[in-house]
Each structure stands twice: as structure tokens, then as C-alpha cells.
Biopython code that builds the backbone (N, CA, C, O; Angstrom):
import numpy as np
from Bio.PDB.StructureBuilder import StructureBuilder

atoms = [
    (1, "UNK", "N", (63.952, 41.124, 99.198)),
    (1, "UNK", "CA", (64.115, 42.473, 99.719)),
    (1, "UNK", "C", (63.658, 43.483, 98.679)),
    (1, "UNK", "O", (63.787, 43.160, 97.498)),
    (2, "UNK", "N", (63.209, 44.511, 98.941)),
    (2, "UNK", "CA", (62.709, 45.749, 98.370)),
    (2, "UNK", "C", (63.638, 46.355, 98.106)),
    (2, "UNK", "O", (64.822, 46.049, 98.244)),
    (3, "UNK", "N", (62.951, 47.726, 97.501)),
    (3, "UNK", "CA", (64.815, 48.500, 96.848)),
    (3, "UNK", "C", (64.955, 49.573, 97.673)),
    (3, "UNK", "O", (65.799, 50.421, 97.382)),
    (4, "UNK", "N", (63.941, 49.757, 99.148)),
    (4, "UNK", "CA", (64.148, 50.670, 99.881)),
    (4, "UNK", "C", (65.252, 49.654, 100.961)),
    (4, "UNK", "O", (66.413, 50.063, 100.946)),
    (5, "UNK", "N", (65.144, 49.124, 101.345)),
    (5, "UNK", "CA", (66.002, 48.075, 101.955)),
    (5, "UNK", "C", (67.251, 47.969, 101.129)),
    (5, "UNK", "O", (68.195, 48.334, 101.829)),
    (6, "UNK", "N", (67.576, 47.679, 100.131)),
    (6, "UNK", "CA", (68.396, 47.687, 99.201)),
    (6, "UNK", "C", (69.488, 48.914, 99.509)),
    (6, "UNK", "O", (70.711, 49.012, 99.603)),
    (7, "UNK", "N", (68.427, 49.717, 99.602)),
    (7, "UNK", "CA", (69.096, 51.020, 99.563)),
    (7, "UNK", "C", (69.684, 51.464, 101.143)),
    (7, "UNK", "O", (70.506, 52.375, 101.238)),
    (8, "UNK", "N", (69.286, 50.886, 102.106)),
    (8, "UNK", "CA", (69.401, 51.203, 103.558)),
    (8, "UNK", "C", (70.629, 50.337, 103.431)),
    (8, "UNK", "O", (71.657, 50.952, 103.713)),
    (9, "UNK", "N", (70.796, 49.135, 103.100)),
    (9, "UNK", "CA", (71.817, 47.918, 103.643)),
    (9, "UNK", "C", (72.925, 48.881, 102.491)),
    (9, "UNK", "O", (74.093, 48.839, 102.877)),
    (10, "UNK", "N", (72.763, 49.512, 101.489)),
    (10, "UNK", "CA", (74.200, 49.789, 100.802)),
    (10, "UNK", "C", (74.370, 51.210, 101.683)),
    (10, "UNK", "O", (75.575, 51.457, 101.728)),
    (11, "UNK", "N", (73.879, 51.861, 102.139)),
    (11, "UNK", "CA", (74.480, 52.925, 102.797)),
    (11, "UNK", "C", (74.663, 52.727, 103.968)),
    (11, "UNK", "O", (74.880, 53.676, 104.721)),
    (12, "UNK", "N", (74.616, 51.291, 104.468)),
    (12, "UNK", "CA", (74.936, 51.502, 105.415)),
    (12, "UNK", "C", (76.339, 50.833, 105.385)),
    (12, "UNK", "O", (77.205, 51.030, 106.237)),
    (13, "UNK", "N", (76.499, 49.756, 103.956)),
    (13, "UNK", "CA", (77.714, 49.098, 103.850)),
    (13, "UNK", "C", (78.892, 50.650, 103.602)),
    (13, "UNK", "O", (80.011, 50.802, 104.093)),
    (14, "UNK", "N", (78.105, 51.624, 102.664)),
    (14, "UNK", "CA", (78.897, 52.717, 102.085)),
    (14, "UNK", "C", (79.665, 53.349, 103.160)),
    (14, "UNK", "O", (80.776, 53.778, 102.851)),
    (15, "UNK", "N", (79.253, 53.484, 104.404)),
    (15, "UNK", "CA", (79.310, 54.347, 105.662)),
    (15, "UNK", "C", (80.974, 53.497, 106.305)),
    (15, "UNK", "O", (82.096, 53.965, 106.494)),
    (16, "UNK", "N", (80.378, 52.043, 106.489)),
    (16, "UNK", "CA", (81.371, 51.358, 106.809)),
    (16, "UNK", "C", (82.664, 51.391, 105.665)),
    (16, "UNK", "O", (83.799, 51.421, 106.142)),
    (17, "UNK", "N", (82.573, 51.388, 104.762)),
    (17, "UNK", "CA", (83.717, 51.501, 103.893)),
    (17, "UNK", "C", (84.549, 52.514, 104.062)),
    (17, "UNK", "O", (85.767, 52.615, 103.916)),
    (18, "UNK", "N", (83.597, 53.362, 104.438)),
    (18, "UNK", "CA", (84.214, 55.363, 104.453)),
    (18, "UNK", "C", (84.886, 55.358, 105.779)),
    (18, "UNK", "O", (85.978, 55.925, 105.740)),
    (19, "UNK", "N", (84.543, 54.870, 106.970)),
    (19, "UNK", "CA", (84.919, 54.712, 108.008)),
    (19, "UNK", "C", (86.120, 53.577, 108.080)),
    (19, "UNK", "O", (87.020, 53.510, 108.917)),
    (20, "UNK", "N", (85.964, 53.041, 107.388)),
    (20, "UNK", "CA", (87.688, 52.045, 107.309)),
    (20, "UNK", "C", (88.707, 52.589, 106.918)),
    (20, "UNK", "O", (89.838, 52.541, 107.403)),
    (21, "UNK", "N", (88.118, 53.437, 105.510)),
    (21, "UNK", "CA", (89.347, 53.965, 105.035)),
    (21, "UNK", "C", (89.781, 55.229, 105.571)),
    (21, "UNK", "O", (90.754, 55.799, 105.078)),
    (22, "UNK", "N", (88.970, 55.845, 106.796)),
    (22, "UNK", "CA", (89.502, 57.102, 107.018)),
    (22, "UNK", "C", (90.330, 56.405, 108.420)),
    (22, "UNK", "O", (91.180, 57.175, 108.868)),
    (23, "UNK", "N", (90.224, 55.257, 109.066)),
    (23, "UNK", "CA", (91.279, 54.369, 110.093)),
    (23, "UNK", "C", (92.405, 54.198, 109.210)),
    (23, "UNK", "O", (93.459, 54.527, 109.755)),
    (24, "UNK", "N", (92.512, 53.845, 108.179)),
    (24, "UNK", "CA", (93.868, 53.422, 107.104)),
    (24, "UNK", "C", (94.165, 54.464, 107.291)),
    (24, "UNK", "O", (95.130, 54.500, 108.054)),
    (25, "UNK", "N", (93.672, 55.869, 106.837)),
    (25, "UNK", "CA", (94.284, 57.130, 106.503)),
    (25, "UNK", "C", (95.019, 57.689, 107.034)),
    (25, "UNK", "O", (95.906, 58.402, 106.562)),
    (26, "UNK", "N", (94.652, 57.345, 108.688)),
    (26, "UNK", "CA", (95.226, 57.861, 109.537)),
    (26, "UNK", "C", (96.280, 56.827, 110.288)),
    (26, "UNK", "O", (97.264, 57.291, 110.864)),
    (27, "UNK", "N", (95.999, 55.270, 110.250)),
    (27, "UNK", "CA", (97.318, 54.666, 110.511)),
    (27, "UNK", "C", (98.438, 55.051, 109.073)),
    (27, "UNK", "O", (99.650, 55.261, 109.130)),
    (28, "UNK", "N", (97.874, 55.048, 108.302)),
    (28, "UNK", "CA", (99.232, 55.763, 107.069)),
    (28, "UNK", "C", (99.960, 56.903, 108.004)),
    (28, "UNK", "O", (100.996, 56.796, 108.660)),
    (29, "UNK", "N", (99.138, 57.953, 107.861)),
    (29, "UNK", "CA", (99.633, 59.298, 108.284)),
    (29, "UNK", "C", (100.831, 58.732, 109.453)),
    (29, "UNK", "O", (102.017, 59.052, 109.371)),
    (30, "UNK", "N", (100.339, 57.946, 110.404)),
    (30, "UNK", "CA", (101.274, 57.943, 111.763)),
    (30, "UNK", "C", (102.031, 57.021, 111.197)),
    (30, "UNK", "O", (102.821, 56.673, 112.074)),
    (31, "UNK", "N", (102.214, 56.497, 110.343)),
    (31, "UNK", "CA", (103.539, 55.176, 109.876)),
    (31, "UNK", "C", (104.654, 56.571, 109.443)),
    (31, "UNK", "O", (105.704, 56.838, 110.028)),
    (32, "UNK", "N", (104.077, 57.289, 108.304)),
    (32, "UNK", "CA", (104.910, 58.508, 107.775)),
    (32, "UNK", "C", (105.802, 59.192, 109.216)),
    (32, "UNK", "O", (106.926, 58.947, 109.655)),
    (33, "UNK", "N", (104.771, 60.089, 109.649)),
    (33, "UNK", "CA", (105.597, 60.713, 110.969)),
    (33, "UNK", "C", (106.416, 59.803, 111.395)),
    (33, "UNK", "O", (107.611, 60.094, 111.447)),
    (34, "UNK", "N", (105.955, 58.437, 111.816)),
    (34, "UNK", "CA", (107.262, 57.531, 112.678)),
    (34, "UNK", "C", (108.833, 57.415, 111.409)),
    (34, "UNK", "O", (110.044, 57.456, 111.629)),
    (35, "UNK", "N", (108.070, 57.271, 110.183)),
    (35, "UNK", "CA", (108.960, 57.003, 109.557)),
    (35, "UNK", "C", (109.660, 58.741, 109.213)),
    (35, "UNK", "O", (110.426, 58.587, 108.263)),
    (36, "UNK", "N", (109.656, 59.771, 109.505)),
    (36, "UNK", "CA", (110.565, 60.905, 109.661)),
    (36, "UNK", "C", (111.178, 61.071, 110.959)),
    (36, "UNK", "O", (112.265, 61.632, 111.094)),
    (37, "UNK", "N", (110.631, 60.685, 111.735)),
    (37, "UNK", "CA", (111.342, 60.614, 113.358)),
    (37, "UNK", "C", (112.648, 59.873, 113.281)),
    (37, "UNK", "O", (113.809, 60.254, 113.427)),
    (38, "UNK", "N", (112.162, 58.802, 113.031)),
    (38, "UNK", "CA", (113.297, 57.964, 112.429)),
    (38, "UNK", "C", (114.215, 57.616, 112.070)),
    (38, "UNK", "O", (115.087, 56.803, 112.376)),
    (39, "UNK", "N", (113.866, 58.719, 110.904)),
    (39, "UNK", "CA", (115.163, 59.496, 109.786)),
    (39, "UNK", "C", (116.065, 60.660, 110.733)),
    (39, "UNK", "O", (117.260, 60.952, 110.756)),
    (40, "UNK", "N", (114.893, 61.145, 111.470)),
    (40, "UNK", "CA", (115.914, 62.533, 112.278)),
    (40, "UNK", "C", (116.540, 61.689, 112.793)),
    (40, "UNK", "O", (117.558, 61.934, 112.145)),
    (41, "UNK", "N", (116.842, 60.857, 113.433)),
    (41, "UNK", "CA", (117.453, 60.376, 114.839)),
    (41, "UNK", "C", (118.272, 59.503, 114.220)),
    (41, "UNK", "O", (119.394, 59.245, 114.656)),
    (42, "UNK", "N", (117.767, 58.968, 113.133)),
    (42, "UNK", "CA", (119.567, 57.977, 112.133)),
    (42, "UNK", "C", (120.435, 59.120, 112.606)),
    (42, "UNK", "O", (121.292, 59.080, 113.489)),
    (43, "UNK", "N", (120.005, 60.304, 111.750)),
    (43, "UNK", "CA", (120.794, 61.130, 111.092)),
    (43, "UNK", "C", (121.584, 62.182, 111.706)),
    (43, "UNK", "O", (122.672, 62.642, 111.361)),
    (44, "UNK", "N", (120.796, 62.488, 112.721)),
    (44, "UNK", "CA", (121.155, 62.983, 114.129)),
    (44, "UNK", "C", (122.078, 62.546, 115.543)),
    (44, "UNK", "O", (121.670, 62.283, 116.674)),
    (45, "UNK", "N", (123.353, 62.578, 115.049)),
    (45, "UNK", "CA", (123.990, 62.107, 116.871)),
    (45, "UNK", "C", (123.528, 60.112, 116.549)),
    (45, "UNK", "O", (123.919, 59.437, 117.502)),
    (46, "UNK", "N", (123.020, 59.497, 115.740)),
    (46, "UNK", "CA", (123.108, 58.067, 116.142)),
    (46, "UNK", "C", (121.779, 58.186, 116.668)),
    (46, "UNK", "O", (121.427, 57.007, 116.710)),
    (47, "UNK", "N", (120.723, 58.942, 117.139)),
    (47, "UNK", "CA", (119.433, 59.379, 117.872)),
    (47, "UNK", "C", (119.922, 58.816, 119.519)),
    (47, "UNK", "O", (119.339, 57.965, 120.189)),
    (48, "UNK", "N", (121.132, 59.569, 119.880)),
    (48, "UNK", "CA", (121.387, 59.252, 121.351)),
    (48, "UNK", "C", (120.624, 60.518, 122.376)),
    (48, "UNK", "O", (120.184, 60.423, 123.521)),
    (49, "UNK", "N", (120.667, 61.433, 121.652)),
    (49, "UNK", "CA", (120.366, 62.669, 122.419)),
    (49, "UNK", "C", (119.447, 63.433, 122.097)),
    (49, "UNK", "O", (119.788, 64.362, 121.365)),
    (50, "UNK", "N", (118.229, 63.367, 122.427)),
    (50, "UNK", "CA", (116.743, 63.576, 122.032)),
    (50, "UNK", "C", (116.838, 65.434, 122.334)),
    (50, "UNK", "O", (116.354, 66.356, 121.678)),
    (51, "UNK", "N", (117.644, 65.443, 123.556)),
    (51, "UNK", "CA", (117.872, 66.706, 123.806)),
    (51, "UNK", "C", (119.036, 67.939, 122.810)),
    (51, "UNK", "O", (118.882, 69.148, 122.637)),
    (52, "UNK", "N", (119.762, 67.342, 122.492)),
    (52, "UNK", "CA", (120.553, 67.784, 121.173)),
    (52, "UNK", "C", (119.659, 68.332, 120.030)),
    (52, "UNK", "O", (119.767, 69.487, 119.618)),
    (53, "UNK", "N", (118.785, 67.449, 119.554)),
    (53, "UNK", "CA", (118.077, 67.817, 118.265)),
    (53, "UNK", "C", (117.225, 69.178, 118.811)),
    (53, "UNK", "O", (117.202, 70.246, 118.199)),
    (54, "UNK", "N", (116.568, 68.927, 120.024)),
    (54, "UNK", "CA", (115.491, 70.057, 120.533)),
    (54, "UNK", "C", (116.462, 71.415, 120.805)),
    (54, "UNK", "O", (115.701, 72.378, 120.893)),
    (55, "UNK", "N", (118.063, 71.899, 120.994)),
    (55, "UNK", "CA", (118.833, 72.440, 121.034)),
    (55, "UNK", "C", (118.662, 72.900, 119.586)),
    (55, "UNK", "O", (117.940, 73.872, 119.367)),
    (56, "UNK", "N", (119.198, 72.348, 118.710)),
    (56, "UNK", "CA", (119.590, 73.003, 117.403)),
    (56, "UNK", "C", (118.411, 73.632, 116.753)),
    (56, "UNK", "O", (118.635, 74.656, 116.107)),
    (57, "UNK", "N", (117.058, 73.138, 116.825)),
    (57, "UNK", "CA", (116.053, 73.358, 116.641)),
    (57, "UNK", "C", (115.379, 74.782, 117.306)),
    (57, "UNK", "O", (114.551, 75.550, 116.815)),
    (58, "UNK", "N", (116.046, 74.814, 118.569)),
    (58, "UNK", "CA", (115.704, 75.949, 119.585)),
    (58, "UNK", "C", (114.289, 76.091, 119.893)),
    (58, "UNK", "O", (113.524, 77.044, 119.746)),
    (59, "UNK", "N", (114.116, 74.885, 120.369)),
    (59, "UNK", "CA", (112.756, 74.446, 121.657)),
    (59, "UNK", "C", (112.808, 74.800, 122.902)),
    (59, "UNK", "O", (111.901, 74.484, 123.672)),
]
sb = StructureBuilder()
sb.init_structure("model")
sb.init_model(0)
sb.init_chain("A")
sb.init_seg("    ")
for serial, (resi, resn, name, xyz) in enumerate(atoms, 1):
    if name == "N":
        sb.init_residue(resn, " ", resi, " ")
    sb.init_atom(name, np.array(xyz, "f"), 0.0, 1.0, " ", f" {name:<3s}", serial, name[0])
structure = sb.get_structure()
């Protein structure tokens, strides 16, 4: 292979790398949120009353 080829197959590996890690980034992000939801609703009433929290909150 040539080093123009060289150069096509790493940007195109580069592209795929960038694109994986911005899927991680964002399954992270949504693990976090689930994992504060979570926490409200331990902490909250036992999380029996979804409608309680949206009360105190004043939704």
C-alpha cells in the first residue's frame, strides 16, 4: 500500500474511533441521569409517588 492509502484507511479508522467514543459518551451521560433519578426516588417517599416529587418541585 501507498501512503495515500495509508492515509485514507487511518482516517477512516480515526472517524470510527471518534464515533464510538461519542456512543460511550452518551451511554455514560444516560447511566448518570438514571443514576440521579434513582437517588430522587430512594430518597423521596420510597419512589412510590412520582406525583409527590412533581408537587414539591411545582410542575
Amino acid at each position: 500500500m501507498d501512503l495515500k492509502n495509508n492515509i485514507k484507511v487511518f482516517g477512516a479508522f480515526k472517524k470510527t474511533v471518534d464515533g464510538l467514543y461519542a456512543v460511550i459518551t452518551a451511554i455514560r451521560v444516560l447511566a448518570v441521569i438514571l443514576l440521579v433519578l434513582q437517588a430522587i426516588f430512594l430518597i423521596t417517599e420510597n419512589g412510590k409517588s412520582f406525583s409527590g416529587i412533581l408537587e414539591k418541585i411545582d410542575l
